[in-house]
C-alpha positions as CSV (number, residue, x, y, z in Angstrom):
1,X,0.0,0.0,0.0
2,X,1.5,3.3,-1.3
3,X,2.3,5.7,1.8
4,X,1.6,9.3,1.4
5,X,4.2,11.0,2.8
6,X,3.0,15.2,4.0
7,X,5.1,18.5,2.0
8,X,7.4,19.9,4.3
9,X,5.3,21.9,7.2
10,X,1.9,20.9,5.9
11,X,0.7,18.8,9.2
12,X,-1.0,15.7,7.3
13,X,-4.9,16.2,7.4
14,X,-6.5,14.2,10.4
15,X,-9.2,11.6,9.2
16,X,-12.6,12.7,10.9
17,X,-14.6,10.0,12.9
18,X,-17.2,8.0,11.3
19,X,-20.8,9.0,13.6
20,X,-20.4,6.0,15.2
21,X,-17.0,6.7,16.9
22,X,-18.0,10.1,17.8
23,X,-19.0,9.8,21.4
24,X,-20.8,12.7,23.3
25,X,-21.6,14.2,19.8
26,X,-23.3,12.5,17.0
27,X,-23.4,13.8,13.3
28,X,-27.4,12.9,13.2
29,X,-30.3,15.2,14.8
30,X,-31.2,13.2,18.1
31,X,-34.9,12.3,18.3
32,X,-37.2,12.9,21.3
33,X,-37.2,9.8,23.2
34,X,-33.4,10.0,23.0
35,X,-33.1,13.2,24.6
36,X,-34.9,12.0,27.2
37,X,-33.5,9.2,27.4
38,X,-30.5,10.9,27.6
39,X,-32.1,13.6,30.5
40,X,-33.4,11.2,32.4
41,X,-29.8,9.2,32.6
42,X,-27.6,12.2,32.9
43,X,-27.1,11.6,37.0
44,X,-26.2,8.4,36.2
45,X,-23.9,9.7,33.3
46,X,-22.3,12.4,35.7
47,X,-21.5,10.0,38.2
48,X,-19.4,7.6,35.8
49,X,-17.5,10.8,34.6
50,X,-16.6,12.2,37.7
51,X,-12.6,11.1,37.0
52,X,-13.5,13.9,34.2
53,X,-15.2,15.8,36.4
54,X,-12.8,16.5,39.7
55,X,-9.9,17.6,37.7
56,X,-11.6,20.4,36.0
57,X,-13.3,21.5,39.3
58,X,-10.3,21.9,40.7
59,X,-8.6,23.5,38.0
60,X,-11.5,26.3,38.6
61,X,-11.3,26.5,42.4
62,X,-7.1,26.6,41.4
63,X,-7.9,30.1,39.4
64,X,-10.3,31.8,41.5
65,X,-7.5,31.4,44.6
66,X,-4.2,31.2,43.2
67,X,-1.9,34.5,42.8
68,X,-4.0,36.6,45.8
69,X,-1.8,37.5,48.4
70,X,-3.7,35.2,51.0
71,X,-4.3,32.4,48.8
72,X,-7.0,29.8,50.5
73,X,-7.8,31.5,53.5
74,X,-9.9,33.6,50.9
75,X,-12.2,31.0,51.6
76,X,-13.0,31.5,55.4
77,X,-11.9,35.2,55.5
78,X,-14.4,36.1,52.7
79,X,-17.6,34.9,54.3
80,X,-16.2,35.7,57.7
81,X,-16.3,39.8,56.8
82,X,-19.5,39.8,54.7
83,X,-21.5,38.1,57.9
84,X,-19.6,41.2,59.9
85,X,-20.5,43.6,57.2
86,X,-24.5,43.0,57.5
87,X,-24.2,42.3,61.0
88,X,-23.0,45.9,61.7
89,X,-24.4,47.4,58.7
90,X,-28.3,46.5,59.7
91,X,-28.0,45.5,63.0
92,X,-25.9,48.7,64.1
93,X,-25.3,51.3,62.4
94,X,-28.5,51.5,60.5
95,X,-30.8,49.7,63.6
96,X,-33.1,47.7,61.6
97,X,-35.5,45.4,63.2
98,X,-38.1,42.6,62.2
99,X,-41.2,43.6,64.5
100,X,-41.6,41.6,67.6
101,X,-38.4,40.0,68.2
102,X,-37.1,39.4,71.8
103,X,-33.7,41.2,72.2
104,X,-31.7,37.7,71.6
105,X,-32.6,38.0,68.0
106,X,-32.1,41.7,67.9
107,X,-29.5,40.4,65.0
108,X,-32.3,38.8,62.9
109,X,-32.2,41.7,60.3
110,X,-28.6,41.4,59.2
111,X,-28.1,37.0,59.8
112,X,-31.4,37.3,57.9
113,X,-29.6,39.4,54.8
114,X,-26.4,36.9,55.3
115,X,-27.9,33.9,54.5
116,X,-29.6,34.8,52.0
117,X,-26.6,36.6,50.1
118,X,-24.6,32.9,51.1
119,X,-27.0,30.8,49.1
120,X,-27.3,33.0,45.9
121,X,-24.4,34.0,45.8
122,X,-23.0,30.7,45.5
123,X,-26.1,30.2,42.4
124,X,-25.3,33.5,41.0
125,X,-21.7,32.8,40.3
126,X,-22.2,29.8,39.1
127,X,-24.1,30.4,36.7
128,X,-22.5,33.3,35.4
129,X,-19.0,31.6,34.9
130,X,-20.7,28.6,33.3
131,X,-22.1,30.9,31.0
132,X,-18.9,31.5,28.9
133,X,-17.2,28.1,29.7
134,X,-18.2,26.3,26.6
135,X,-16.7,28.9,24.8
136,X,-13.7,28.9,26.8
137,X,-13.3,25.2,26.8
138,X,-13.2,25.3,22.7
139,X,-9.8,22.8,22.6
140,X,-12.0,20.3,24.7
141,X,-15.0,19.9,22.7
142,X,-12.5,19.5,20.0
143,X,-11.8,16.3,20.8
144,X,-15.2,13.4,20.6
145,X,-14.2,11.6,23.9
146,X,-14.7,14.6,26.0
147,X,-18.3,14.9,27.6
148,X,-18.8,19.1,26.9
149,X,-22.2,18.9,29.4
150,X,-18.8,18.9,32.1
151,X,-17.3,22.0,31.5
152,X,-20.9,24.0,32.8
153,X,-21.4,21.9,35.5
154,X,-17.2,21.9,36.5
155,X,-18.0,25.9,37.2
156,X,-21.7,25.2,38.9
157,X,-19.5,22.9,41.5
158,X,-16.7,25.5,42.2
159,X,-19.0,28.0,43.0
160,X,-21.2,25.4,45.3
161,X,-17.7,24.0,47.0
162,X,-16.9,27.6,48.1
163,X,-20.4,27.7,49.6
164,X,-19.0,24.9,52.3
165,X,-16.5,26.8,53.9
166,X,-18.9,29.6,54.3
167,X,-21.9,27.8,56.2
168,X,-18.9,26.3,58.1
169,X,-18.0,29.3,58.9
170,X,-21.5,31.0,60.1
171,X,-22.4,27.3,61.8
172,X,-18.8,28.6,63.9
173,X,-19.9,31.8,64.7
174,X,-22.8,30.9,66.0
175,X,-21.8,28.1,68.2
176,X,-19.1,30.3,69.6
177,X,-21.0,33.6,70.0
178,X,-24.1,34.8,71.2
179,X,-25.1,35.9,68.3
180,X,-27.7,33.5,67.2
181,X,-28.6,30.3,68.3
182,X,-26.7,27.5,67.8
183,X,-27.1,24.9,64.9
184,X,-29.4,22.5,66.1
185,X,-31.8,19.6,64.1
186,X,-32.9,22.1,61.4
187,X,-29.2,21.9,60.2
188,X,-29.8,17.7,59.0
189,X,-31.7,19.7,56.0
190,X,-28.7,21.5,54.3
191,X,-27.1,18.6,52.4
192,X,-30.6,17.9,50.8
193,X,-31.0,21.7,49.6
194,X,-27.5,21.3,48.8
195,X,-28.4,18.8,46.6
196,X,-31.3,20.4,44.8
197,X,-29.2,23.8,44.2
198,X,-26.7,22.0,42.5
199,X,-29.6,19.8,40.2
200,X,-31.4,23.8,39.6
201,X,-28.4,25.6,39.2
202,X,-27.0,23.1,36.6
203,X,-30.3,22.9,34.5
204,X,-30.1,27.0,34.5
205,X,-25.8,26.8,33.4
206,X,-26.5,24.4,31.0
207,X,-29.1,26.7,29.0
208,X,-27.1,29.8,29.4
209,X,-24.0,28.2,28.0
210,X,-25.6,26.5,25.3
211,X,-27.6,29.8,24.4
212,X,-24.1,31.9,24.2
213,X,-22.4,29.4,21.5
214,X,-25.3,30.5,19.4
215,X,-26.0,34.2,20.9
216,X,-22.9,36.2,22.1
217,X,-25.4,38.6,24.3
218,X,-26.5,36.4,26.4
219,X,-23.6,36.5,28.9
220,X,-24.1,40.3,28.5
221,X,-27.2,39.7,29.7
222,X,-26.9,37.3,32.3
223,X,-25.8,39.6,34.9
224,X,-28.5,41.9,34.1
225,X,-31.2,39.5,34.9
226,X,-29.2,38.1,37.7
227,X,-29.2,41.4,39.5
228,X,-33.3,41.9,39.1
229,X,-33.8,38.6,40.3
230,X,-31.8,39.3,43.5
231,X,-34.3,42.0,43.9
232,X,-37.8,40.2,43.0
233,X,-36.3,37.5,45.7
234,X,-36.7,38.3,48.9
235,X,-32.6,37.8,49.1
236,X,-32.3,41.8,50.5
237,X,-35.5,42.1,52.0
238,X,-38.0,40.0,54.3
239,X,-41.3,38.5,52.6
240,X,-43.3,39.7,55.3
241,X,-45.8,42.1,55.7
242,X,-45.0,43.3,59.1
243,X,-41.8,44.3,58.2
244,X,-43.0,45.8,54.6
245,X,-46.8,46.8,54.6
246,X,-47.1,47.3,51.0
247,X,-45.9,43.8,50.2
248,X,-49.0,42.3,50.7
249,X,-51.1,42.5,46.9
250,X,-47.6,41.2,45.9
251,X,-47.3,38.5,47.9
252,X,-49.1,35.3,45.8
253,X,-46.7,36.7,42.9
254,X,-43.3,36.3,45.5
255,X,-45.0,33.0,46.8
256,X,-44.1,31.7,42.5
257,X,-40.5,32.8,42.5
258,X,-38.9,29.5,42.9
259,X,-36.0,31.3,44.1
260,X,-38.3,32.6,47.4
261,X,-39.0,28.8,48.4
262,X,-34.9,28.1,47.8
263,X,-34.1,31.0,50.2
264,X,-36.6,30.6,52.6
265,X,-35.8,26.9,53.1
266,X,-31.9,27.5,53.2
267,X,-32.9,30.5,55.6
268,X,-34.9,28.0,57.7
269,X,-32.9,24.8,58.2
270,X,-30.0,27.7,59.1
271,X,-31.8,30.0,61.5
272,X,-33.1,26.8,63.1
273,X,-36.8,28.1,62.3
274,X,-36.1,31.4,64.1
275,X,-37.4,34.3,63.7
276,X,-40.9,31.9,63.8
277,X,-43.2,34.7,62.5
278,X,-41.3,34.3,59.0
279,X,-41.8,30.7,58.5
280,X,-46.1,30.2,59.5
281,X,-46.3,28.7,56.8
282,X,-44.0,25.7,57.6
283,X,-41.1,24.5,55.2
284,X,-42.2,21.1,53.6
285,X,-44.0,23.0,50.9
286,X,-41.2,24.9,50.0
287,X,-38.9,22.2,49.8
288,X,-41.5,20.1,48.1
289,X,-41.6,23.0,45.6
290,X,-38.4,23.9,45.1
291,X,-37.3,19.9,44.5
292,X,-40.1,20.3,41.6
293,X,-38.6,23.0,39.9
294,X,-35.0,21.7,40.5
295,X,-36.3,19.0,38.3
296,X,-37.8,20.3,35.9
297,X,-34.7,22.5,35.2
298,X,-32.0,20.1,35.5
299,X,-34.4,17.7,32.8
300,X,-34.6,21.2,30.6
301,X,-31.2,22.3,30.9
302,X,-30.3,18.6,29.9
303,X,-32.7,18.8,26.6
304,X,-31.3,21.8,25.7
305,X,-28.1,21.4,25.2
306,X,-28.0,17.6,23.9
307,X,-30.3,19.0,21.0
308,X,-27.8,21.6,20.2
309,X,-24.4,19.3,21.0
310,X,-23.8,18.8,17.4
311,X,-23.4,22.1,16.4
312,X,-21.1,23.0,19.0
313,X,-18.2,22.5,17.8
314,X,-18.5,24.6,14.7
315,X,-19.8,27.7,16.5
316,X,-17.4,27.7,19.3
């Protein structure tokens, strides 16, 4: 068989894969039972690819830390001087109080604003990083072996990991101060809402990816809508109508944000249920909510960007 031998710094042309051989990303337009099929399998999938997986997450948490001048402790010192920020922010120098609170949760107002900055700040970020990391991960969805639905969820999981530290640290504060109760049985809920974050959060990061490969504004954008849904959430503010009079025609509407039952149910298994007024309701319906739309997302997210996958390549 007659070898062809390449001119003289012309690199030989590289054979492309049959459809077959092409792994993540086939050549064919997938039908609808396949990507569900492939939706519905995708925790599965994750799990088997987590060798894939770890690497990258690190390589993420590796960029956000590396070169400061205090390097890791980032990690604990960060959280530690935003709880002290709203603590003395709304608790002393501006005196803000939820109505009828005995004077050992005269702190309420600014643990209140804490929390809920912890919890979205951690989705917020995550997102927005996974928004560009298709693009950025070009040289990877190059190659047919490499799973692309990773490089979203890699920056979805850095984001959530530096969440850890920073309940750890306001779980420490508390035990160690008296500034709000101790951690007690509400606490056994965090690694389930945890859990459903991550499944939300993920459905949202793989949309937004997939949508910039195609439309460059949209992590223009992103921000934008990130910041007026920090506002329509009661993130900043406290859903009641004690504390905000004019809150209450508005109320049903807040009661839809799925973002409202997220923070109310992080701000519950946190505060230990406390301050009671803001939490009649109970939690299970929240959480029971919130797991639906986690679901729904994550199953959406995953639809999304398997029917786009083929194209990818080209427009990145």
């Amino acid at each position: 068989m007659e070898t062809r031998i390449p001119m003289s710094g012309v690199p030989a042309p590289i054979p492309s894969a049959p459809p077959s051989a092409r792994g993540w990303r086939t050549a064919r337009v997938p039908g609808a039972r396949e990507l569900v099929a492939l939706a519905l399998a995708a925790p599965l999938r994750l799990v088997r690819e987590r060798e894939r997986l770890s690497p990258g997450v690190r390589r993420e948490l590796s960029a956000r830390l590396n070169g400061t001048l205090l390097g890791r402790a980032w990690v604990v010192l960060a959280p530690l001087a935003t709880f002290g920020l709203y603590w003395f922010l709304f608790t002393r120098l501006l005196g803000v109080r939820l109505p009828d609170l005995p004077e050992a949760l005269s702190s309420a107002m600014g643990v209140w604003i804490f929390t809920g900055a912890l919890v979205w700040g951690a989705l917020a970020e995550g997102l927005s990083r996974a928004a560009r990391s298709l693009e950025e991960g070009a040289g990877l969805i190059a190659h047919l072996a490499f799973p692309a639905e990773l490089l979203p969820l890699q920056a979805v999981l850095a984001s959530h990991a530096l969440l850890v530290p920073g309940l750890a640290v306001f779980a420490l504060v508390c035990a160690l101060t008296p500034l709000w109760p101790a951690p007690g049985a509400t606490w056994l809920l965090v690694p389930l809402l945890f859990a459903l974050q991550l499944a939300f959060t993920a459905g949202l990061a793989w949309i937004a990816a997939t949508a910039q490969v195609f439309l460059k504004d949209t992590a223009q954008a992103l921000p934008l809508l990130l910041a007026l849904l920090a506002l329509l959430t009661p993130i900043y503010w406290v859903p009641s109508t004690a504390a905000l009079p004019a809150l209450e025609p508005w109320l049903p509407l807040v009661e839809l944000n799925p973002l409202h039952s997220l923070a109310l149910a992080w701000r519950w298994a946190l505060l230990g249920g406390q301050p009671e007024g803001l939490f009649a309701g109970g939690v299970a319906t929240h959480v029971a909510r919130f797991a639906a739309w986690a679901a729904a997302f994550f199953i959406v997210g995953q639809l999304v960007f398997h029917a786009q996958a083929r194209h990818l390549a080209d427009e990145v």
